[in-house]
C-alpha positions, 0 to 999 in steps of 0.5 A: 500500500506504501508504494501506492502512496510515495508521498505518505510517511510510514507512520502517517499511512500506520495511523490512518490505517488504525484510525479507519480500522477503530471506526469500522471502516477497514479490518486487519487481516494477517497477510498469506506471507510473513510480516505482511499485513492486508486491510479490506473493507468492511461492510461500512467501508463498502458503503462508503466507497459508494459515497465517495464515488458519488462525492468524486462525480459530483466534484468533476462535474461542479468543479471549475478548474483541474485540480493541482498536483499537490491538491490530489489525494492518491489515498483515494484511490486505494479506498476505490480500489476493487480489491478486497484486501490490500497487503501493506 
């Protein structure tokens, strides 16, 4: 998941991970290989992901300029990501 966001620290990435997971949003799961840990989404999560999507097409279409480099948030993107788990 790490390499998905470059601009996040570890620690950052640990803290919102534990934060989404203690509001029910993600579960933690022990990873297939050794020292690897997956998240996925829990029923809440998945419900969610269906506002965040209707949030984002309402954002292009009302938006009135493309958004800066710096004002994307690629942990978006792992939150819309189809998988069911991601391994961190």
């Amino acid at each position: 998941m790490q390499r998905g966001l470059p601009r996040i620290s570890r620690s950052l990435l640990v803290s919102r991970l534990q934060h989404l997971e203690d509001c029910g949003v993600v579960e933690r799961h022990a990873g297939a290989r050794r020292n690897v840990t997956e998240y996925g989404l829990t029923e809440a999560g998945r419900e969610l992901r269906d506002v965040i999507e209707h949030l984002g097409a309402w954002g292009v279409r009302w938006a009135f300029t493309e958004p800066k480099p710096d004002e994307l948030d690629p942990a978006i993107s792992v939150c819309l990501n189809p998988r069911p788990t991601i391994p961190t």
